[in-house]
N, C-alpha and C positions, 0 to 999 in steps of 0.2 A: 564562839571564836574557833577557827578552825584550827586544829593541831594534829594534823596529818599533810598529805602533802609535798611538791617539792617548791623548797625554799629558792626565789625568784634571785636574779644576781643584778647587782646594779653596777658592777667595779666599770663595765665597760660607759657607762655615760659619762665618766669623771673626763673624756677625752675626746674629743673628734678621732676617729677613725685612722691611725695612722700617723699621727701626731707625734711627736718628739716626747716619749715619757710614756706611749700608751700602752696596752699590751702586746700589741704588734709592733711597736716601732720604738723599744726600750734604750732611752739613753746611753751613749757608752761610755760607763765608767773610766774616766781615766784617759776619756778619749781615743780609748781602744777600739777596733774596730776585727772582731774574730773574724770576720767571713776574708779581710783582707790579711791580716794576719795567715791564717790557716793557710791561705793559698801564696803569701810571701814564702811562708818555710816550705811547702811542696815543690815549688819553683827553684828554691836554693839547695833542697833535698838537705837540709839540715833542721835537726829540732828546736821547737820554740824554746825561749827562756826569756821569760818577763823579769826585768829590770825594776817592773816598778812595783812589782813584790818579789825581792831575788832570793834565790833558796841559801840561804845565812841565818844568822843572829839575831840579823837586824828584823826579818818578817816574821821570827819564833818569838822575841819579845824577851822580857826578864820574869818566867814562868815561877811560881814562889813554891811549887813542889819538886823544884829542880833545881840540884846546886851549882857553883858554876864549873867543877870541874865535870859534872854530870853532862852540863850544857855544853863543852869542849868534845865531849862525844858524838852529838848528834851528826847523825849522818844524811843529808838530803839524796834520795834516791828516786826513779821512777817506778813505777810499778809492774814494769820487767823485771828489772835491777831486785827490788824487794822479795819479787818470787823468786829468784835463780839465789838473792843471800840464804834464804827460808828452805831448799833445796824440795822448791814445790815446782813439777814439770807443768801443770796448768800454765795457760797463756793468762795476761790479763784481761777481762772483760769488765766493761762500762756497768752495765744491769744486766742481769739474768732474772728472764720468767718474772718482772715486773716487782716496783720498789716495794720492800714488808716493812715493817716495825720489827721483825723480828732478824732484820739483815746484818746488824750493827749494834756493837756494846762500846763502853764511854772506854777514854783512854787515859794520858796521864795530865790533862787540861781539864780547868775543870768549869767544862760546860756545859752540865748536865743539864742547864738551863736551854741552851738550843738544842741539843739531841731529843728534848723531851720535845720539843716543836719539833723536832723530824720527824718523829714516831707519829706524831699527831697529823704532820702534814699528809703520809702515806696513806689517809685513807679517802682523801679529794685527789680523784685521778683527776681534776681539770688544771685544780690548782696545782697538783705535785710536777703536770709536763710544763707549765709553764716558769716554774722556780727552776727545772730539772731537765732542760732538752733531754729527749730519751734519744733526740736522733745522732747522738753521739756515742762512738765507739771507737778500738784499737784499728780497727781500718783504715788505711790509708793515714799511717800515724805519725803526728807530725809534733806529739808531747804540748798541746794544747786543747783547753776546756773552756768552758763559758758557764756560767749561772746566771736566774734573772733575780733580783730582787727588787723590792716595793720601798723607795727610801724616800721620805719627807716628800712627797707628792706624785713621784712618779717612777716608774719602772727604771731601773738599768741595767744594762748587761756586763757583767764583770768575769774579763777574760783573767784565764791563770794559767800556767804550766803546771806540767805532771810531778814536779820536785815531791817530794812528800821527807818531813820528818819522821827519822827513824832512830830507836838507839837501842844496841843490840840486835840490830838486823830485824826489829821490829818496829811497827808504827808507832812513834810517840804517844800519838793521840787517837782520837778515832777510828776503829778496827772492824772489818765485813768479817762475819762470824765463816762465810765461805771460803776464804782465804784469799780467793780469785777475783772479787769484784771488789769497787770502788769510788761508784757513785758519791757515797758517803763522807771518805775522807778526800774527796776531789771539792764535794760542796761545801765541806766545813775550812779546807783552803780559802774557798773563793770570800765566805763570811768573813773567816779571820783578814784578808786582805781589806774588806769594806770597814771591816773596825780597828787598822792598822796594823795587829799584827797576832798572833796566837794566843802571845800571853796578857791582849785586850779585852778576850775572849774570855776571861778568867771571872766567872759569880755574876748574876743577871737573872732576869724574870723571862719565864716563857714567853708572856705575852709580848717580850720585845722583839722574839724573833717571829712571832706568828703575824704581829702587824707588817715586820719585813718580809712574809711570805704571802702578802695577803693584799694588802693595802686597808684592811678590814676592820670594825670595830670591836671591841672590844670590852667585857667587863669584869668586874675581877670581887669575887666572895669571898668576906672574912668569915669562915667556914665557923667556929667559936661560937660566934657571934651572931650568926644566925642560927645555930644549934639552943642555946641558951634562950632568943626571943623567940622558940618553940616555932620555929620558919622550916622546918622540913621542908612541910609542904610543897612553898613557894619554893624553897631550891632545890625540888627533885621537879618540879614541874621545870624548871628554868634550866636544868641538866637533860631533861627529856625535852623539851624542845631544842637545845644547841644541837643533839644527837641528830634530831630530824633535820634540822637548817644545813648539815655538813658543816658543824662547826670545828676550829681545833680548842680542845680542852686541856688544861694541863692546872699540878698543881704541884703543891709544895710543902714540904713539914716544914717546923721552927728548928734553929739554931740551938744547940745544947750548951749552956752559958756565954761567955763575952766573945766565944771564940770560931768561927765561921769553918767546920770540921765534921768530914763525912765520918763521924762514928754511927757504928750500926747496931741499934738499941736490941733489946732484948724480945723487941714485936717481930724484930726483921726489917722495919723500916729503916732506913738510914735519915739520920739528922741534916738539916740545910740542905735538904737534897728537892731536885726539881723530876716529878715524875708526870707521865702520860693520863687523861681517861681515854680510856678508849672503846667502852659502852658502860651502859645503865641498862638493868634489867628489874621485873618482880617474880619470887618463885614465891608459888605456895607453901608452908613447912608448918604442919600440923593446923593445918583450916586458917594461919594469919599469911596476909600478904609481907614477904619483907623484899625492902630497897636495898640491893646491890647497886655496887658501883665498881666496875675492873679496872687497874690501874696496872702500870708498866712503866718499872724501874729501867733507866736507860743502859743501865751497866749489862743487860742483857739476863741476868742473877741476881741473886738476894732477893726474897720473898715476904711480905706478909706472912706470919704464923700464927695469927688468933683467929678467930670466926671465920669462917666460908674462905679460909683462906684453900692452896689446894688439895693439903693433905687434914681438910677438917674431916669431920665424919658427921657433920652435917650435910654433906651433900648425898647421904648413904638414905638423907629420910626425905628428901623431893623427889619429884617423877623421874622418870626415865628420860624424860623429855626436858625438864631440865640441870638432869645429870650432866645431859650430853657438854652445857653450858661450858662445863668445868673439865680441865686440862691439864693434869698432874706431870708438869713436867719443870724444871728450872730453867724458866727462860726469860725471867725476870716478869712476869705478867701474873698478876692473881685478881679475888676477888675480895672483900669486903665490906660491912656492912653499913647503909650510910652513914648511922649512930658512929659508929668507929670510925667515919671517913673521917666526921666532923669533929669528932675525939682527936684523932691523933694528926690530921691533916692543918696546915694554919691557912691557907688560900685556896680556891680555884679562879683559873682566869679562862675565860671563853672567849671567841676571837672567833668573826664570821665575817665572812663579806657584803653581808644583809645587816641590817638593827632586826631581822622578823625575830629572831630567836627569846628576843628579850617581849614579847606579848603574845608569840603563839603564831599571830596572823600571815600565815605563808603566801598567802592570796595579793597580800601589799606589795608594788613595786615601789620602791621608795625611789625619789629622786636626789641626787647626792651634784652639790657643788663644790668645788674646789677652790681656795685664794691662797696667792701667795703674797706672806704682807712682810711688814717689818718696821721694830720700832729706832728711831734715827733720835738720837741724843741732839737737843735744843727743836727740835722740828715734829715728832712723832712718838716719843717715850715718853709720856704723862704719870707714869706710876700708876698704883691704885685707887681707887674713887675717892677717896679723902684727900688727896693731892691739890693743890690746885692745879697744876697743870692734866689733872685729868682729861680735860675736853679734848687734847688734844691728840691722843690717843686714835688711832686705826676705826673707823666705824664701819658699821654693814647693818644699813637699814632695810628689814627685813619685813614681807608684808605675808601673813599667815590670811588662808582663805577658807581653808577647813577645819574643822574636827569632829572626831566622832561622838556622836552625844548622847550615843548609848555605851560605847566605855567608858566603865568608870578611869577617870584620872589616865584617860587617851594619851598616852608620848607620844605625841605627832612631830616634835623639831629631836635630834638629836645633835650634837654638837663634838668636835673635835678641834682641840686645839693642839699643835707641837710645835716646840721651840728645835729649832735647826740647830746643831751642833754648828760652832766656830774651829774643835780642833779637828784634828786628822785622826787623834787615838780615841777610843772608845773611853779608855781609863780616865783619859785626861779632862774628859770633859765635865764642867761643871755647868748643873742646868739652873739656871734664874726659875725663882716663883714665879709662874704665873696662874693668869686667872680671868677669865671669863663674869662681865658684866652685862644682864637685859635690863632694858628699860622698855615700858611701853611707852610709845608715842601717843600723842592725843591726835585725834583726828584735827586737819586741818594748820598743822605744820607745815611748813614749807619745807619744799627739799633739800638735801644738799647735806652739810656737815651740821650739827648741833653743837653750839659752842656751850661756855662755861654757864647761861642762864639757864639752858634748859637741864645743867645736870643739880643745877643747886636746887631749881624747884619740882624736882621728878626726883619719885626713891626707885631703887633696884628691886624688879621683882623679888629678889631672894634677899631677908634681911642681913644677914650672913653670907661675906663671900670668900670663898675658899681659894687659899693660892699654895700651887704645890710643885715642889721638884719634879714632880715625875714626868717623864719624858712627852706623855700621853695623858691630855685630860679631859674626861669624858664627860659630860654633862646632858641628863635628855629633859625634858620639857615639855607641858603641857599647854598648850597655848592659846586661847580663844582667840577667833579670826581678829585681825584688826594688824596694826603696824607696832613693829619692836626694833629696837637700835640694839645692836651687839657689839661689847665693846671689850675686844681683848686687850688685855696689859699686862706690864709686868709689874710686881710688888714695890717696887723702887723707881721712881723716876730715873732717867738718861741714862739707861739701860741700852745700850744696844744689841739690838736681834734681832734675827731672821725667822718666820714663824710658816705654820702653815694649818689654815684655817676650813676647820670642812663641815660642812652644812649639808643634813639630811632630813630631808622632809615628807611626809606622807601624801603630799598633794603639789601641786606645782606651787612655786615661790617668786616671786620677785625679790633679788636682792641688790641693793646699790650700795657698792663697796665705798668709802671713800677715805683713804689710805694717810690722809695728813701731808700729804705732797704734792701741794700745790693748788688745793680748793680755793676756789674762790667765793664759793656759797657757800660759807661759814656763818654759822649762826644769824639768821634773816630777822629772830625775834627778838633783840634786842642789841641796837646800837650801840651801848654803852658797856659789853661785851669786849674782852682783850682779842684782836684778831694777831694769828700770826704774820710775820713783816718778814720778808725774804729778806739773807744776808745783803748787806749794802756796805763794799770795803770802802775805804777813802778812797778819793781820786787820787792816782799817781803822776808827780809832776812830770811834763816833759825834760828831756835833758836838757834843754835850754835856759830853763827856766831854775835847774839847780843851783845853781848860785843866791838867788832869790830865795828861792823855798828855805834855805839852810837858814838862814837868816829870821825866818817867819815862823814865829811861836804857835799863830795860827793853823798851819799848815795840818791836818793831821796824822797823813804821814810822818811829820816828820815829829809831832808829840810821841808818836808810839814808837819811833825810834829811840827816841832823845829816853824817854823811861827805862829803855833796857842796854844802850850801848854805855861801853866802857869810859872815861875820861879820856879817851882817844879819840872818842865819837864813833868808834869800829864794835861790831857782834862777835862773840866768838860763838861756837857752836853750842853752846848752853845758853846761850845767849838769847841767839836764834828761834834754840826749839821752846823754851821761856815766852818767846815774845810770840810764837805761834801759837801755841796752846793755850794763851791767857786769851789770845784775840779774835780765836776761830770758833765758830759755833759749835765745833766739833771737838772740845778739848780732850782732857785725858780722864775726865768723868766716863766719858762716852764706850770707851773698849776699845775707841782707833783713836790713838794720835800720832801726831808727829814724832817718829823717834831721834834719838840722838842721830845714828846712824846717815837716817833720812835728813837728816838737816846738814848735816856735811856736804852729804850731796849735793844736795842743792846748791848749798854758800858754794862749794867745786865751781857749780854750773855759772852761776852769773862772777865768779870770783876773775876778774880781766888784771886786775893787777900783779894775782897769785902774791898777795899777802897772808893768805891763811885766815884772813879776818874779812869781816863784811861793812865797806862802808858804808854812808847814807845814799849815793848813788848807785850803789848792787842792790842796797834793797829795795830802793824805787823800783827798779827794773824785775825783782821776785815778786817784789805783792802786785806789782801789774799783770805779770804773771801768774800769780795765784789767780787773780781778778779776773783775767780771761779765761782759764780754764775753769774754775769755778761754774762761770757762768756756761762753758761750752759742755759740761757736767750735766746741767739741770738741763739744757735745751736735750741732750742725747739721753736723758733717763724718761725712755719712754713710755712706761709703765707706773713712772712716780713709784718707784720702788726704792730709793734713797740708795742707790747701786746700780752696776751696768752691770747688765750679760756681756757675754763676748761678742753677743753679735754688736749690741750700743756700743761696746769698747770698739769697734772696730767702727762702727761709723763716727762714733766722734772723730776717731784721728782722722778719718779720710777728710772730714770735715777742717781739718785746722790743718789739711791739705798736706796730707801723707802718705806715702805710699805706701802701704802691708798686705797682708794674706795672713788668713787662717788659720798657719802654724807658727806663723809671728803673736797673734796677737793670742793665743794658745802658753806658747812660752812664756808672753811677759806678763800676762795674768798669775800663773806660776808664779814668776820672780818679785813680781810684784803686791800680788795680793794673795797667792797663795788659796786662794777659795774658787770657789766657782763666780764670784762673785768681786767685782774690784769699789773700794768704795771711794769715796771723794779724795779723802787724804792719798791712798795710795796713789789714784787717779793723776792727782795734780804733780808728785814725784815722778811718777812714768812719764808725765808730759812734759816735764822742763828738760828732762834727762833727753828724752826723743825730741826735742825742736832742738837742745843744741849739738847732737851727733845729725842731724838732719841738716842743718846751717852748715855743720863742719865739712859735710859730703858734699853739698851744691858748694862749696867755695872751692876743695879743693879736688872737684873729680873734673876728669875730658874725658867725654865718652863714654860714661857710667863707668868709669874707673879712676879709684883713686889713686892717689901717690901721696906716700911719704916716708918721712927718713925716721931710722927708731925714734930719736930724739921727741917728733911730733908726735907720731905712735903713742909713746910711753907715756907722753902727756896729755894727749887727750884721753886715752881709754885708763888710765892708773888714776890718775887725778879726777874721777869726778863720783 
């Protein structure tokens, strides 16, 4: 196996060449657009200031080592401003003589967990200019920046202004040990805006910013525990090839009892603290080989003081040559010894763009696919393999052609799975278990989806299957040629999530995704199989015909009326959302339903009498409503993603014959769904909303202008 080398890159096949998300053509966060920006403010000869992270309170967050009279101090400055309070005549510069590890010490946030992925990133110049345009500077300065990172499938570029917190005329957080430059707390802005705000920022694993710097795999050693099953070996080989792969390394000590607190032990290491590797070495020392490993506390200070640390006087009995190794200065970087890494250390996590690092074979280009899936409560969220609604779970039938058959125990499939965040704040977010299911296929299946028979009489290759919060979960696999089903889920049935599923293989692969939306080759091998049945609402009577239907027990519309309205025969708004969540396949199991909110609305929109209440002929007229758009949902969901992009959102409505653009339908995804992503329920609100301000305009405009008196005004846009 070859273990020399340079490690092969595969991040670029995950895209066609200029693709929306690639490396070259990185989404804009926030639908920001810097090259247009930067040259809006040169134009206006005023400096930028982003709104949608604005320099206040609100983007610092409720920081828990800052009180809040402390927090009333903070002062947002640029980084002129910051040099002229500091009473330093240097101008500010972007980077000087290219990014070190050694540019930058932690501040009063404690994210020691990303600075130690900074430190790490600094040593892949490809990787560091493309997280890091270098080709930005005070020139032509118009107090805006840009960073790229690697988020849940795809590149974005996320602009910021120069604002920077400070208190005491000093940087809050993140500090250039040169005084002058500011790469550093410019990029840990732009972070803290991607995970909503500074103090989101607050306790984390390296490996999450390094996957954000990367797009890259990852794996992560419970150092203990491989020190005890006498695994040296394996994890100095597995540390000396990340080294060669250009990987980033980082790791971590344990917490000093219940309470998450950088005290600084008596070794020098600090507790709950996340620190750099940033080489592995062997020197000779009286005829034994011993394994170093050098590490870099992000604070820039605080050392290591036992073994091969810098001031041991073991370095007084190695060569000359690897004296040189060692650098007796306080800059927060030392050395010691692997035994002690794995002593006082509790993790390392490695993080590559390649899987080569984890068997050595540099020579391998691996090929790496991408899916974006998601599980849809009643349709596509099965739970885990014990469920019965198993089958119905996300599939990707997967057909392996190689392996190597002189490795032993070959990883040829590598696996990645990540569950997409639903909120805005990093804090807030709570991740669903999930977990990855193979199955091998028998030769001679038919294609398409595999229903509930074939998973009752087929076991999972793995007897035990692992579901886990963690944001990233990594699974590799040994896989003799032939055909496998992969079936991601999550631990609980009608779960809803957005996921992103990534497949890396040592040889080419055929994979046929089929997502649960809308298959119609569902289970071929046995008829007697539950298939899924698309939602089927009742017919809505004509108005005509209302008098009649009111009368008709049969009717069932008007059954599902009749269950939930008042002895007045009228809904009120709890009424409504009651009668919608019990009826919609999409209830409040699900993670979307109808809110209170949302159902006033609505009742607003069909409500012609303005009774406040909803009779049996408003609701005739909403669940037809629902029932067309419903249906005009699935026809524009054209990816069977159980959700529209913006661009589906915007062809639906053209379709149901409306006129918008790009910053319209931009906004009402905003207001309406708040994601990048609008889902049915929101969907069908935005659409009763926009056919009746649509209806309202063709009635009463001449000449693409409307008129009317407050009176109308106030009633149509207050009331609905």
């Amino acid at each position: 196996m070859s273990e020399s080398g340079h490690c092969t890159s595969i991040i670029n096949l995950r895209y066609q060449d200029g693709s929306e998300g690639s490396r070259s053509n990185p989404a804009k966060f926030n639908n920001q657009d810097y090259a247009q920006l930067k040259d809006n403010s040169l134009r206006r000869g005023r400096l930028f200031v982003d709104n949608t992270f604005p320099p206040n309170n609100q983007s610092l967050g409720d920081l828990p080592d800052l009180s809040s009279w402390r927090e009333a101090q903070v002062e947002w400055l640029r980084p002129a401003d910051i040099l002229k309070a500091q009473n330093i005549n240097d101008e500010p510069i972007f980077c000087s003589k290219g990014a070190s590890r050694f540019d930058f010490g932690q501040g009063s946030v404690g994210n020691c967990w990303f600075l130690a992925a900074i430190s790490a990133l600094t040593f892949h110049k490809s990787l560091m200019v493309q997280v890091v345009p270098m080709d930005q500077s005070f020139k032509n300065y118009t107090g805006i920046f840009h960073f790229r990172f690697w988020r849940f499938g795809k590149w974005v570029d996320v602009v910021i202004d120069d604002h920077l917190p400070t208190i005491d005329n000093k940087l809050l957080s993140v500090h250039a040990k040169s005084g002058n430059e500011f790469w550093v707390p410019l990029l840990e802005k732009a972070y803290a805006k991607v995970c909503g705000s500074y103090a989101d920022m607050n306790a984390g694993l390296p490996s999450e910013a390094c996957k954000d710097f990367s797009g890259g795999v990852h794996m992560t050693y419970k150092l203990r525990e491989e020190h005890t099953a006498g695994h040296d070996d394996e994890l100095w080989l597995a540390l000396s090839r990340a080294t060669g792969c250009n990987s980033m390394i980082c790791c971590g000590t344990a917490q000093k009892g219940d309470k998450l607190v950088n005290t600084v032990a008596h070794t020098g290491l600090v507790d709950a603290h996340a620190y750099s590797v940033t080489a592995v070495t062997k020197v000779n020392y009286y005829g034994s080989e011993v394994m170093l490993v050098r590490v870099m506390n992000p604070w820039g200070r605080t050392e290591w003081n036992g073994k091969w640390s810098d001031k041991s006087d073991m370095w007084q009995r190695v060569s000359p040559e690897d004296q040189e190794k060692c650098s007796d200065r306080d800059d927060g970087e030392f050395w010691m010894e692997l035994e002690d890494f794995c002593h006082y250390f509790m993790i390392v996590s490695i993080c590559c763009e390649n899987p080569n690092f984890i068997d050595g074979d540099l020579t391998c280009q691996w090929k790496c696919m991408v899916y974006d899936g998601s599980w849809v409560a009643g349709r596509s969220a099965g739970g885990n393999v014990s469920k019965s609604t198993f089958a119905t779970n996300p599939q990707y039938r997967i057909q392996v052609t190689i392996i190597d058959e002189k490795e032993v125990d070959d990883k040829n499939i590598l696996l990645s799975l990540m569950l997409k965040p639903k909120q805005q704040h990093r804090k807030q977010t709570r991740s669903e278990p999930i977990g990855l299911t193979l199955f091998k296929v028998p030769p001679g299946t038919p294609q398409g989806r595999l229903g509930d028979s074939f998973f009752r009489r087929n076991r999972p290759l793995k007897q035990t299957q692992t579901y886990t919060p963690e944001r990233d979960l990594i699974e590799h696999h040994s896989l003799q040629p032939g055909e496998y089903v992969i079936v991601p889920s999550t631990m609980q049935p009608y779960v809803n999530g957005d996921f992103v599923l990534t497949v890396y293989s040592k040889s080419e692969t055929k994979i046929s995704p089929h997502d649960g939306h809308g298959d119609e080759d569902d289970d071929h091998d046995d008829h007697d199989d539950h298939k899924e049945e698309d939602l089927k609402l009742p017919e809505t009577p004509d108005k005509d015909d209302d008098k009649k239907n009111e009368t008709t027990e049969k009717d069932p519309t008007r059954s599902i009326f009749n269950r939930y309205a008042d002895q007045r025969g009228e809904l009120s708004a709890r009424q409504l959302q009651k009668l919608l969540n019990d009826n919609f396949p999409h209830g409040t199991s699900s993670g979307f339903y109808f809110g209170l909110d949302t159902c006033r609305s609505m009742m607003a929109m069909v409500d012609t009498d303005q009774r406040m209440t909803t009779s049996f002929s408003e609701f005739s007229t909403l669940w037809k409503k629902i029932d067309e758009y419903q249906k005009l949902f699935q026809r524009s969901d054209l990816n069977n993603s159980g959700s529209l992009s913006d661009y589906e959102l915007r062809k639906a409505i053209e379709a149901a014959g409306i006129d918008t653009n790009d910053g319209m339908v931009q906004l009402m995804m905003f207001r309406y769904s708040g994601y990048s992503y609008t889902s049915l329920e929101s969907f069908i609100t935005l659409m009763v909303r926009l056919d009746k301000m649509s209806n309202l305009f063709n009635d009463k405009a001449s000449d693409g202008i409307i008129h009317m008196s407050w009176d109308e005004w106030s009633n149509a846009f207050m009331y609905n």
